[in-house]
C-alpha positions as CSV (number, residue, x, y, z in Angstrom):
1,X,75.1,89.0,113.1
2,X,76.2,87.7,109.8
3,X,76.2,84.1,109.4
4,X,78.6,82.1,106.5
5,X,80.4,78.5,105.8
6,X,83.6,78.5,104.0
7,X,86.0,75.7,103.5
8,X,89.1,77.5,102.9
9,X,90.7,74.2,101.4
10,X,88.1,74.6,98.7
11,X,88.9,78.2,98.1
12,X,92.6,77.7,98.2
13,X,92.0,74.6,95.4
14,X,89.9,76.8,93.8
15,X,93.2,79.9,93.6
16,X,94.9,76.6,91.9
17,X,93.0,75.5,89.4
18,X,92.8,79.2,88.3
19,X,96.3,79.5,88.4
20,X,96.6,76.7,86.3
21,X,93.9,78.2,83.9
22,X,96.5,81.1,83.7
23,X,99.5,78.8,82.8
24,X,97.5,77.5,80.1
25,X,96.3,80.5,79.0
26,X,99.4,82.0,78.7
27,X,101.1,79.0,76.8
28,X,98.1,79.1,74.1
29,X,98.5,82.9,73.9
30,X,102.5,82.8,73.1
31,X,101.5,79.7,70.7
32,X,99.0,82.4,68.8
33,X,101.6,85.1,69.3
34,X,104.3,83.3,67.3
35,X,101.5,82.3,64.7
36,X,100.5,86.3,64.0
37,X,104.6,87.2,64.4
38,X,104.6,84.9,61.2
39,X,101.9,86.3,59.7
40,X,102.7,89.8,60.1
41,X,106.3,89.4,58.8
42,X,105.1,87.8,55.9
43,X,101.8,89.9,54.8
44,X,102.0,93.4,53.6
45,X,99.2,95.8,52.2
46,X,95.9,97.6,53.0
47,X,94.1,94.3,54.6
48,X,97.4,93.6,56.9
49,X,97.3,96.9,58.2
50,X,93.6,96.5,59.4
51,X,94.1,93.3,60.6
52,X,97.5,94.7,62.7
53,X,95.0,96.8,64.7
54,X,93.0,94.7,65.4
55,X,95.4,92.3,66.5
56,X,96.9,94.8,68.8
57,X,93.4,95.3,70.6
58,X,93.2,91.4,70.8
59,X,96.8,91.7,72.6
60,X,95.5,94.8,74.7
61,X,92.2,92.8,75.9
62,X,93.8,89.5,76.6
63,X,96.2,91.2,78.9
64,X,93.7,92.8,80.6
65,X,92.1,89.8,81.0
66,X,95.1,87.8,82.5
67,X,95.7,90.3,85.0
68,X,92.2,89.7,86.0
69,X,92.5,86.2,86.6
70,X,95.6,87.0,88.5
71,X,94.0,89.2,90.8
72,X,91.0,86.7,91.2
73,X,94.0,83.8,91.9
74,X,95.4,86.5,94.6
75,X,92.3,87.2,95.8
76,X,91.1,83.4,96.8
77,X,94.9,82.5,98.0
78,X,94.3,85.2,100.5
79,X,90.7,84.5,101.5
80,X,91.8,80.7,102.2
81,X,94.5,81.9,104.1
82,X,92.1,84.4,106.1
83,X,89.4,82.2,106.7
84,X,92.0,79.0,107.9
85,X,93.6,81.5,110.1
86,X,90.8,82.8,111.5
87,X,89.3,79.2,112.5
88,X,92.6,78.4,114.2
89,X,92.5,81.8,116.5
90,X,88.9,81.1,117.3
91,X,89.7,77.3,118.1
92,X,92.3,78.7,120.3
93,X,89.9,80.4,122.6
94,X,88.2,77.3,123.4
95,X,91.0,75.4,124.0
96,X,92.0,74.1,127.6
């Protein structure tokens, strides 16, 4: 029989701080954003073009990357709740 210890407060500050990691993710992303906006309105040519690309798989990966974190952030909220729960029920079998 498989044997494990969780403390499902842990996990569930754990789904906080990386939500908080997201928040401040996303505010230095938009910061960046509005600094290559400014860029891109302003520079023109060969170079600007390239760099356009590339900026738009930047925007592609970091996306994909802040949707992991959210499904991480999901996925510990819901293993806290699952493991707090399932103490309770057991608890409540032994109670009298």
């Amino acid at each position: 029989m498989p044997q494990f210890q969780v403390d499902s407060e842990q996990i569930q500050s754990s789904s906080a701080a990386v939500n908080a990691s997201i928040q401040s993710i996303r505010q230095a992303v938009q910061g960046m954003y509005g600094n290559l906006n400014n860029l891109q309105s302003v520079w023109r040519g060969g170079a600007a073009t390239q760099f356009n690309a590339v900026a738009e798989q930047w925007r592609a990966a970091q996306q994909q990357m802040e949707e992991s974190l959210e499904s991480i952030q999901r996925a510990l909220m819901q293993a806290s709740s699952l493991y707090a729960d399932t103490e309770m029920q057991a608890s409540r079998l032994f109670a009298q």
